[in-house]
C-alpha positions as CSV (number, residue, x, y, z in Angstrom):
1,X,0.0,0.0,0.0
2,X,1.3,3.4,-0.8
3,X,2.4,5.6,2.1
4,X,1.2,9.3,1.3
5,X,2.4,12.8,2.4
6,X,0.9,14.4,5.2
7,X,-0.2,18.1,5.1
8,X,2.8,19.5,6.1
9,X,4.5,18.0,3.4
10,X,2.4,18.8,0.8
11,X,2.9,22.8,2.0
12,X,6.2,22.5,1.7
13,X,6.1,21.0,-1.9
14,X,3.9,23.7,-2.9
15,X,6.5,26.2,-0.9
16,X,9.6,24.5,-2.8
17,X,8.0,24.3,-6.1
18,X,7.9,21.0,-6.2
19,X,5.1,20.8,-8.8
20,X,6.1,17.3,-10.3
21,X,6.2,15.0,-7.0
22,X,2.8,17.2,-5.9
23,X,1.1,16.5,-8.9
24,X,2.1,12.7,-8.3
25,X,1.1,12.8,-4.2
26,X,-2.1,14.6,-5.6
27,X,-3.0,11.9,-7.8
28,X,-3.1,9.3,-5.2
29,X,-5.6,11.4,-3.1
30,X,-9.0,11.5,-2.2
31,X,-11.1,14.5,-3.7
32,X,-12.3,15.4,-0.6
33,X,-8.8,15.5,1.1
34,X,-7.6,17.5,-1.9
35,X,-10.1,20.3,-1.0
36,X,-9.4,20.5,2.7
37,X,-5.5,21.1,1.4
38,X,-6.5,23.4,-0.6
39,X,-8.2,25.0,1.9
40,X,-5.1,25.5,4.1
41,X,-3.3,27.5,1.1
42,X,-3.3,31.1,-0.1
43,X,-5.3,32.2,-2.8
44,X,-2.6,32.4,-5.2
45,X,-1.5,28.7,-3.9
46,X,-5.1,27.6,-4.4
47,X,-4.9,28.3,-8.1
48,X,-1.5,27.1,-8.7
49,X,-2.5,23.8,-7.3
50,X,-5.7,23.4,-8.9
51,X,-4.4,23.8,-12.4
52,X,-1.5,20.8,-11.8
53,X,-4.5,18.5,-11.3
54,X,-6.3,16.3,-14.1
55,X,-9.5,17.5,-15.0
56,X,-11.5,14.8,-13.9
57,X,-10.1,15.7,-10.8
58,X,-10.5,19.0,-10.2
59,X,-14.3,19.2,-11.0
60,X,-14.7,16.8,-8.3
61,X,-12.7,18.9,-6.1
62,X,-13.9,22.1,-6.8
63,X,-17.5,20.9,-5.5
64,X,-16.0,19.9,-2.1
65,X,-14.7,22.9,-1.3
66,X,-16.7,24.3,1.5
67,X,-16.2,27.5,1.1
68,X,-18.4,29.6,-2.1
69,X,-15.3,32.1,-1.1
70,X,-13.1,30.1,-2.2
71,X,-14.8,28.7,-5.1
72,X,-15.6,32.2,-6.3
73,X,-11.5,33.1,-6.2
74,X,-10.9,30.4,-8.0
75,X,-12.9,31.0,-10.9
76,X,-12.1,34.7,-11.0
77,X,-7.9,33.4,-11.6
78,X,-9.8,30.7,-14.2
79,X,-9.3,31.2,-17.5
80,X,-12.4,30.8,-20.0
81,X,-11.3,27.5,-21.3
82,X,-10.2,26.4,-17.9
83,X,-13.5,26.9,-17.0
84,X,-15.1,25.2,-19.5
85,X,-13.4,22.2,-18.9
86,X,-14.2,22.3,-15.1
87,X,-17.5,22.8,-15.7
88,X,-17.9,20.4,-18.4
89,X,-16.9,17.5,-16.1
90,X,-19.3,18.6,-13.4
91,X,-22.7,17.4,-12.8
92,X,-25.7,19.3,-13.6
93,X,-26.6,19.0,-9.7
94,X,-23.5,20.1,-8.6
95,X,-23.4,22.6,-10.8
96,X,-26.5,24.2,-9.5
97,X,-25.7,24.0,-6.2
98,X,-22.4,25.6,-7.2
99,X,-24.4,28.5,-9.0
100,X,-26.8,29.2,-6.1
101,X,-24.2,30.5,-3.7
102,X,-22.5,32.7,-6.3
103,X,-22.5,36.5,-6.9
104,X,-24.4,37.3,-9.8
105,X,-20.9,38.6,-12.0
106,X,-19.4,35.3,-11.3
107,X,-22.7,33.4,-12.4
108,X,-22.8,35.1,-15.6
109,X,-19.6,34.3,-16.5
110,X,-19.6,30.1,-15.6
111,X,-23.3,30.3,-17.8
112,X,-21.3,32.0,-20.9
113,X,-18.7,28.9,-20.4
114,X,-20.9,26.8,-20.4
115,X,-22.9,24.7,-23.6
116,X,-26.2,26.0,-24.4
117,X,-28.2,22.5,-23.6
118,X,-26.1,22.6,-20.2
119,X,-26.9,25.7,-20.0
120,X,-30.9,25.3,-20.4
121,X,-30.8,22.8,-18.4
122,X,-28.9,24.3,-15.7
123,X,-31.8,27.4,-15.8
124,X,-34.2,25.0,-15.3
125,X,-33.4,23.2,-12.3
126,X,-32.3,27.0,-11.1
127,X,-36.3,27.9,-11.7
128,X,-37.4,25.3,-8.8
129,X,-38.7,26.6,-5.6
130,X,-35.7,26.2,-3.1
131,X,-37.0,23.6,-1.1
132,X,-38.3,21.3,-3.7
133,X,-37.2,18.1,-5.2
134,X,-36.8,19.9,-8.5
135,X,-34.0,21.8,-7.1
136,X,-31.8,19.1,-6.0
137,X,-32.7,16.6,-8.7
138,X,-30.0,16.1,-11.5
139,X,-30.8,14.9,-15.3
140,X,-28.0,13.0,-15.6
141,X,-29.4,9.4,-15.7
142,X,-29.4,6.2,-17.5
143,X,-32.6,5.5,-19.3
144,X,-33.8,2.2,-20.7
145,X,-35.8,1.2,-23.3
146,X,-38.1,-1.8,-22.7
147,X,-38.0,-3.6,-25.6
148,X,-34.4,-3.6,-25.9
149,X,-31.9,-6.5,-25.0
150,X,-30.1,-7.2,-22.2
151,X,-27.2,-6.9,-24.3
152,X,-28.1,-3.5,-26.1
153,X,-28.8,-2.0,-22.6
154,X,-25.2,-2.9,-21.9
155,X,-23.6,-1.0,-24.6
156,X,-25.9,1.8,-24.0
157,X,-24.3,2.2,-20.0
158,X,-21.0,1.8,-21.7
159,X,-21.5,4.4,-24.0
160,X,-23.1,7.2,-22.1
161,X,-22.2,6.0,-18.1
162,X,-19.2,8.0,-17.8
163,X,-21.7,11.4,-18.0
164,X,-24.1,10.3,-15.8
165,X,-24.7,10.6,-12.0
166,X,-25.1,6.6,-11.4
167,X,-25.2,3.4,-13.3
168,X,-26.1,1.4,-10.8
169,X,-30.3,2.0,-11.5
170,X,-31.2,2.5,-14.6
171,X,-34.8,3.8,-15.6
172,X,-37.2,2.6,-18.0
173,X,-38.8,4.9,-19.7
174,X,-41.1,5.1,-23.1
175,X,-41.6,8.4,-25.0
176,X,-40.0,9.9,-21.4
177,X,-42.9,7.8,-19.8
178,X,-41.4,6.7,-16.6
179,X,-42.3,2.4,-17.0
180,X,-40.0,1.0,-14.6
181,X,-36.5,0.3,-13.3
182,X,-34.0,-2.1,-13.4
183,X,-30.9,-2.3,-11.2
184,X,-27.6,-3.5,-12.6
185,X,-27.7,-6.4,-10.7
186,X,-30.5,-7.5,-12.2
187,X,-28.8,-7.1,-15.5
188,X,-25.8,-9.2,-15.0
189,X,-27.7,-12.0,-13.6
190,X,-30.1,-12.0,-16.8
191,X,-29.0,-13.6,-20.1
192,X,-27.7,-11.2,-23.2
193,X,-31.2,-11.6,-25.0
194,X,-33.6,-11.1,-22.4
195,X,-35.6,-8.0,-22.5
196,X,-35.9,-5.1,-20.2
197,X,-39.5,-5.4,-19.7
198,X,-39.1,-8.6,-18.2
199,X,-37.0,-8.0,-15.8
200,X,-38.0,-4.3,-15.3
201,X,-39.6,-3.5,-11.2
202,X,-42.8,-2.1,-12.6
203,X,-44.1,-0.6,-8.8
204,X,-41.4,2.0,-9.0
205,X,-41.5,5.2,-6.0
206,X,-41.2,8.6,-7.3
207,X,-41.6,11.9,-6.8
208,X,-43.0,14.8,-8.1
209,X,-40.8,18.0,-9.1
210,X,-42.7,20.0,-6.3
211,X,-42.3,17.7,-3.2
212,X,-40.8,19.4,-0.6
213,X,-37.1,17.9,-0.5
214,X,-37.7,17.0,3.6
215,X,-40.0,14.8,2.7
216,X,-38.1,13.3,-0.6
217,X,-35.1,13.0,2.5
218,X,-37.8,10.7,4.2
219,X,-38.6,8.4,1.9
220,X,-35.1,7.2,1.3
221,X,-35.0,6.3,4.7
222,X,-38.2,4.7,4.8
223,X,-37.3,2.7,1.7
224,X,-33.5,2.7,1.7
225,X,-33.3,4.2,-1.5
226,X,-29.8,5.0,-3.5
227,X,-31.5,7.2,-5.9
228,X,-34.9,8.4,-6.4
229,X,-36.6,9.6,-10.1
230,X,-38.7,12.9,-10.3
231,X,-41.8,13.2,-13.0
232,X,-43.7,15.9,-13.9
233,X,-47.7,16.5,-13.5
234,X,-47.6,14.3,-16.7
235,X,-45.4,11.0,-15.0
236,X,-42.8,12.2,-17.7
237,X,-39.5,11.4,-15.5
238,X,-37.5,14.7,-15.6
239,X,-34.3,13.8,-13.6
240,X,-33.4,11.7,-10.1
241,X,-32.2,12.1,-6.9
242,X,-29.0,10.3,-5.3
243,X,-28.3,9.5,-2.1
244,X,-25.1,12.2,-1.6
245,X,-27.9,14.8,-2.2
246,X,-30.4,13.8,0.3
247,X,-27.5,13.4,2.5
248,X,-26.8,17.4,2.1
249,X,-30.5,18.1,2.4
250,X,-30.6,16.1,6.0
251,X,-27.9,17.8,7.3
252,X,-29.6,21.3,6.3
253,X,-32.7,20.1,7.6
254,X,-31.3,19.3,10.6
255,X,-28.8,22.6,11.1
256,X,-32.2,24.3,10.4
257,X,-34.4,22.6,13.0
258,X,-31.1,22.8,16.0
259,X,-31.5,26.4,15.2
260,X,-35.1,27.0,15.6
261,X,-35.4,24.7,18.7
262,X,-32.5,27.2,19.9
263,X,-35.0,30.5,19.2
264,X,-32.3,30.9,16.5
265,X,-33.2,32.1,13.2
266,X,-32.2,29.4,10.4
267,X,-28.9,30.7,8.3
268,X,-27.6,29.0,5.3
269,X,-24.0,30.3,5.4
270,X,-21.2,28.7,7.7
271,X,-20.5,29.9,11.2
272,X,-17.3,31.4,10.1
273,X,-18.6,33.0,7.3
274,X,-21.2,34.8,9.0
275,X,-20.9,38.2,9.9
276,X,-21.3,39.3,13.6
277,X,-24.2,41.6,12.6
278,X,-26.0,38.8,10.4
279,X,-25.3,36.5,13.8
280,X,-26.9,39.7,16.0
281,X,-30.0,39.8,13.1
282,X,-30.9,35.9,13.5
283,X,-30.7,35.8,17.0
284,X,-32.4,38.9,18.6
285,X,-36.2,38.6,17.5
286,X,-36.6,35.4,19.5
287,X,-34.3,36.8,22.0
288,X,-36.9,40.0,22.1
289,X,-40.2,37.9,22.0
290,X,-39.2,35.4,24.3
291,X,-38.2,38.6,27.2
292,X,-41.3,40.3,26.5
293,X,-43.2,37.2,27.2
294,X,-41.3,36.5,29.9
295,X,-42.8,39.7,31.7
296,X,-45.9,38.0,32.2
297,X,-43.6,36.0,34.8
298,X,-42.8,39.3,36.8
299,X,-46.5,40.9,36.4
300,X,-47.7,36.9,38.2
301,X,-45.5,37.7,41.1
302,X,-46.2,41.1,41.7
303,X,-49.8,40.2,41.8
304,X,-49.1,37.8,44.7
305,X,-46.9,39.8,46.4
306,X,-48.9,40.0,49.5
307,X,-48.9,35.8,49.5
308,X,-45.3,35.9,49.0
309,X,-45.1,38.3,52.5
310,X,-47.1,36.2,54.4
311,X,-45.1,33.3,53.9
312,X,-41.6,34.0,52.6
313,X,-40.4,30.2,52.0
314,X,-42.5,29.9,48.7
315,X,-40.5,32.6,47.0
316,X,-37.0,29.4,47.1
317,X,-39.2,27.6,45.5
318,X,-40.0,29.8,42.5
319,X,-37.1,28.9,40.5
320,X,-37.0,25.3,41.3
321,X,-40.6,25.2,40.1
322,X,-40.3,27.4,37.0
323,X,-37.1,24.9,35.8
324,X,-38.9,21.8,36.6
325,X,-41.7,22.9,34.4
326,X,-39.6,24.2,31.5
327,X,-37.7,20.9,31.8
328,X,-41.1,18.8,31.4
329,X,-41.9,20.6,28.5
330,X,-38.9,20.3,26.5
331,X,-38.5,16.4,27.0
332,X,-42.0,16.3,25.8
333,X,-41.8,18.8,22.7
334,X,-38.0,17.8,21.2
335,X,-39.9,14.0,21.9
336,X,-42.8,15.0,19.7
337,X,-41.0,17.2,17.1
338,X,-38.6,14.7,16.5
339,X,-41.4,12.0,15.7
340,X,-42.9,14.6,13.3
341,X,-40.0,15.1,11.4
342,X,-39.7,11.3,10.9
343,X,-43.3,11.1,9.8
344,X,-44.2,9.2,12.7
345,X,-47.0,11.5,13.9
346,X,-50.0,13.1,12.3
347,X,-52.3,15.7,14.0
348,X,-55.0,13.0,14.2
349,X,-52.4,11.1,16.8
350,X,-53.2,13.9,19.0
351,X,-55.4,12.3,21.1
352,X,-52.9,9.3,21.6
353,X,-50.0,10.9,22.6
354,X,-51.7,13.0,25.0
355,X,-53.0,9.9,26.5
356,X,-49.4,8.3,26.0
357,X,-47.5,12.0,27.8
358,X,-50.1,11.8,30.5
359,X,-49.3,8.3,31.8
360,X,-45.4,9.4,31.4
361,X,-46.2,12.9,33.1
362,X,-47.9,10.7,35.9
363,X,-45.4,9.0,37.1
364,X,-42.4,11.6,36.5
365,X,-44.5,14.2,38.8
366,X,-45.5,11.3,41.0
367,X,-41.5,11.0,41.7
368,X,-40.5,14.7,41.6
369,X,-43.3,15.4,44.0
370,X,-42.3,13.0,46.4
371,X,-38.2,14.2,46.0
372,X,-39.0,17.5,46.7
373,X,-41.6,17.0,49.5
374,X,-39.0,15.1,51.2
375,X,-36.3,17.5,50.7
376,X,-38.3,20.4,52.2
377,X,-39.1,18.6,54.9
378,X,-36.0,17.5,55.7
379,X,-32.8,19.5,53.9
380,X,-34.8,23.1,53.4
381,X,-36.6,22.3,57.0
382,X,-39.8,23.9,56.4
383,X,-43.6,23.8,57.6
384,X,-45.0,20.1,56.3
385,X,-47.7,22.2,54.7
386,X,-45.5,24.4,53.0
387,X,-43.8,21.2,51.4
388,X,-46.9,20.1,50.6
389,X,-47.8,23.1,48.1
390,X,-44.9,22.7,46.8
391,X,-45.2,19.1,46.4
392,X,-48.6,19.3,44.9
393,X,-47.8,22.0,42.5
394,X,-44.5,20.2,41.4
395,X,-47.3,17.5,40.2
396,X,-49.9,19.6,38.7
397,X,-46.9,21.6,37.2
398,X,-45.2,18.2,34.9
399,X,-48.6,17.1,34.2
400,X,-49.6,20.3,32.4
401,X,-45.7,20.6,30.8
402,X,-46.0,17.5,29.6
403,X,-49.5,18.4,27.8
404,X,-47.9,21.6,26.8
405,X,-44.8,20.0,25.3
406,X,-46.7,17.9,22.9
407,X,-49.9,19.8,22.0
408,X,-48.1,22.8,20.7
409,X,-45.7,21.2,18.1
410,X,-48.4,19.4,16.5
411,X,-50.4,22.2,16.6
412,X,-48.1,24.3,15.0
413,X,-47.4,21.8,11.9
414,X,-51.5,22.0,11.7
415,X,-51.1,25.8,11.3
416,X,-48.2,25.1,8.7
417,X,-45.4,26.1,10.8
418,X,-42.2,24.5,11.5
419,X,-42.8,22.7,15.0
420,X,-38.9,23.0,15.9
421,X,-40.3,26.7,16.5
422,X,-42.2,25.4,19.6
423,X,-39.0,24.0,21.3
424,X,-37.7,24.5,24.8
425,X,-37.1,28.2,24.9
426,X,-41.2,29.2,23.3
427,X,-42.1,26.7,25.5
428,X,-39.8,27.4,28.9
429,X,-41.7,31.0,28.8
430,X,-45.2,29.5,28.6
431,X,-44.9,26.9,31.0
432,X,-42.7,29.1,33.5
433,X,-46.4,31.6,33.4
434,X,-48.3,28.3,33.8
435,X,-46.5,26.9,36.9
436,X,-47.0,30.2,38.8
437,X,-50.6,30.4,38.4
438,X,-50.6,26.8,39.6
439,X,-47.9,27.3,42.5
440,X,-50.3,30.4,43.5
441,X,-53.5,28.7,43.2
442,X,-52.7,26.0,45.1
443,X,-51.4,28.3,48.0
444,X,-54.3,29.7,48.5
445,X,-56.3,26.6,48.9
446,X,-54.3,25.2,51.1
447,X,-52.6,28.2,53.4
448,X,-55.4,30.4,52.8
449,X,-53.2,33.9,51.5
């Protein structure tokens, strides 16, 4: 097995000059390793290294890069037929996703280097709503026809595999008709003069171009999918989906919903590529809408404040009370949210997982309430009936969380919202109003304030 340089080395080929052994150490690498050393150079080392490689090559590592940054320098030092050849032996997809993150100068120029049917077809999958299947589809794919040989199928993947995304599933199609698929599996265990159509799966999944991508995501889970064809309103097949591009798309998804269950608005752009004023702009509408609901808090115990002078040891309890709650909650909503993303739950399981959250909310307040009746009896030393409101309303307090934690996510996906919104910290506010009013309550009933 060859041994290979390590990064170090590599910088001080590029420092020495030492093109010729690079370009050989290069060849030996991994795309995606290539990228992350040319992320460690200078621009003007970036380029330098990126023409010694073959141009197979460096299309493949020019779509690792993570950086748009650095993608963007690198096509500005590009020359036109440079270019062309890099974007020649890209795929469409990548191409597109290329594209998105570009400045509008730099776009123009990789569209004018570019053939015109590439070029159509590269504005079309650009004209998809964002979020669609459309948008990360590709129409690089092996199509079949289903009268033809085994053996004719074969020369056809020979001839036109090396452009497209995958050979491994090949589609059948008539007239663009979407008829079936075969796997190449299939085709190497069948005989030269079978034909297609019967050997072809005929109960073939697919989606439509408009299908939000989350839920193309789900169904290669749910079917473990490698790739996945997209028709039109028509069942005309229009491109497919591979697995490396609902992998991006789950990652996205679940970046997105991390940042939303964080009262964090969702940014598409890497931490260290975001500015400290775009970080300031995502973060402070929740960060204002979740104080000024928290006020309802402090207008709650300024209403009781004549309760909390007649008997002082309830106000230690506040916090302890308020976290217990918000803790209930959360369990309960990242629970539920979670199961909704999978496609586990639909509103009309409402009625079952409240039954299901209040069995669990049972016995976790049935334990909290006894822990913390026990430790203000004994550690905090107060009156038994003091530790008995506090007791109770620990109960009362995880019962309702628990309700609260599960109702609201599914509630918001009814309303066409993004549940992940109605994580811990939406939630924390409500709950910690919720468990006052209880704590209060109960402290009247039972000390009479």
């Amino acid at each position: 097995m060859r041994e290979s340089c390590n990064l170090e080395q590599l910088k001080e080929l590029v420092q020495e000059k030492q093109f010729r052994p690079l370009k050989e150490e290069l060849t030996w690498m991994n795309e995606v390793d290539i990228a992350a050393f040319l992320d460690e150079l200078e621009d003007d080392q970036q380029a330098i290294v990126f023409r010694i490689l073959p141009k197979e090559k460096a299309a493949d590592v020019f779509t690792y890069l993570e950086d748009s940054e650095d993608q963007a320098k690198l096509i500005g030092v590009l020359s036109d037929k440079e270019l062309r050849e890099v974007m020649d032996e890209m795929y469409l997809d990548d191409a597109v996703d290329i594209i998105e993150d570009m400045p509008a100068n730099v776009v123009s120029r990789i569209l004018r280097n570019t053939g015109s049917s590439t070029r159509d077809q590269i504005n079309q999958l650009l004209n998809y709503p964002k979020d669609s299947a459309g948008s990360i589809m590709t129409t690089e794919f092996i199509s079949l026809h289903p009268s033809a040989t085994v053996e004719e199928s074969f020369a056809r993947i020979r001839r036109e595999g090396l452009d497209k995304e995958t050979v491994y599933t090949c589609y059948v199609t008539e007239n663009r008709m979407l008829r079936g698929v075969v796997s190449v599996r299939r085709l190497l265990l069948s005989s030269y003069e079978t034909r297609i159509a019967d050997i072809m799966e005929t109960h073939v999944i697919s989606v439509r171009t408009g299908e939000d991508r989350e839920e193309v995501a789900q169904l290669f889970g749910k079917y473990d999918l490698s790739a996945l064809p997209v028709v039109d309103g028509e069942d005309r097949i229009v491109g497919i989906i591979t697995f490396d591009d609902v992998m991006d798309v789950i990652e996205e998804e679940a970046t997105e919903d991390i940042e939303k269950m964080a009262a964090i608005l969702p940014s598409d752009r890497p931490y260290m590529q975001t500015s400290v004023f775009q970080l300031w702009r995502n973060r402070i509408p929740w960060l204002l809408l979740l104080m000024v609901s928290a006020t309802f808090t402090g207008t709650i115990i300024s209403s009781f404040e004549s309760a909390l002078a007649s008997y002082a040891a309830l106000t230690m309890f506040i916090p302890m009370l308020m976290d217990t709650g918000g803790n209930s909650g959360g369990q309960a909503s990242v629970t539920v949210i979670r199961a909704l993303s999978l496609g586990e739950l639909r509103l009309r399981d409402l009625p079952r997982v409240w039954w299901k959250e209040l069995r669990v909310a049972v016995l976790c307040a049935a334990t909290l309430s006894a822990a913390v009746f026990l430790k203000a009896v004994t550690l905090d030393r107060q009156d038994w009936l003091v530790a008995v409101v506090v007791s109770v309303t620990v109960f009362l307090t995880v019962c309702i969380a628990k309700l609260v934690g599960c109702t609201l996510p599914m509630l918001a996906k009814r309303l066409g919202f993004d549940p992940a919104v109605m994580a811990s910290p939406f939630i924390t506010t409500v709950v910690d109003a919720l468990s006052l009013l209880v704590y209060f309550a109960v402290a009247r009933q039972l000390l009479g304030i």
